[in-house]
N, C-alpha and C positions, 0 to 999 in steps of 0.2 A: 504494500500500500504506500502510497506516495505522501510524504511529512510535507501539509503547505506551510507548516511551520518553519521550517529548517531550511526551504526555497525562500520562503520571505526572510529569513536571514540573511542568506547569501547575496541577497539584492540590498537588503539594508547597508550591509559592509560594502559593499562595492558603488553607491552611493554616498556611503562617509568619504571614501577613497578619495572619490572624485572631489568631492567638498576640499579635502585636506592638499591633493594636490591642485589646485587652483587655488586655492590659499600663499600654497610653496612657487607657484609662479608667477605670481602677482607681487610677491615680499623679492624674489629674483630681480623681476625686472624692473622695480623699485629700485634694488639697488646698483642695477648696472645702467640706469637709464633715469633716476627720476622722474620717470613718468607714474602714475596712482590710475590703475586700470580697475575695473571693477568687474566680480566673476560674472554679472550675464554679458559680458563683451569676450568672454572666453570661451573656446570648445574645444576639445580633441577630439577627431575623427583620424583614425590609422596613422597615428604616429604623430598627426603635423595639427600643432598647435593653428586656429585662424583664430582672429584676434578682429573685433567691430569696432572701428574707431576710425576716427577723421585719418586722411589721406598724408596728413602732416605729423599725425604720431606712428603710422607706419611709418613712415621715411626715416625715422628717429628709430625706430627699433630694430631697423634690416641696415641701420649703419653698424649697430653694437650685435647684429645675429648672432656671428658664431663667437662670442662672449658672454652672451644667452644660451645659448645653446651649451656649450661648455660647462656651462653653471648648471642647466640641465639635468646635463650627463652624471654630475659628480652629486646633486643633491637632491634628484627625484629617483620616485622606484618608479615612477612610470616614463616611459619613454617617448621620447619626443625627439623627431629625425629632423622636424623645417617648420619655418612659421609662416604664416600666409595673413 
């Protein structure tokens, strides 16, 4: 028999997850950019961070990418290969 208890866990946690890593790339790219993004302008879809925001704070963030990205690598457990 199937526990919808123990499914609706597994979704809870990977939920927080999310919560906590959008947290940890927001505090990142705060501090390699002073830019203050806020999480509904964040999503990960397969790997690559897209990011909603005016046209002039992209340009600021894909100057510092692989400084972000770097920082990334060393301080998320979730993976993130490019930002869009």
């Amino acid at each position: 028999m199937f526990n919808i208890s123990s499914y609706l866990e597994k979704i809870s946690k990977s939920l927080k997850s999310t919560e906590v890593s959008k947290e940890q790339i927001i505090a990142i790219i705060l501090k390699n950019t002073q830019i203050t993004l806020l999480e509904e302008n964040i999503e990960i879809k397969n790997f690559v961070l897209h990011i909603k925001t005016s046209p002039a704070i992209k340009n600021k963030l894909f100057i510092y990418k692989e400084k972000i990205l770097k920082d990334f690598e060393l301080n998320l457990t979730t993976k993130i290969v490019d930002i869009r």
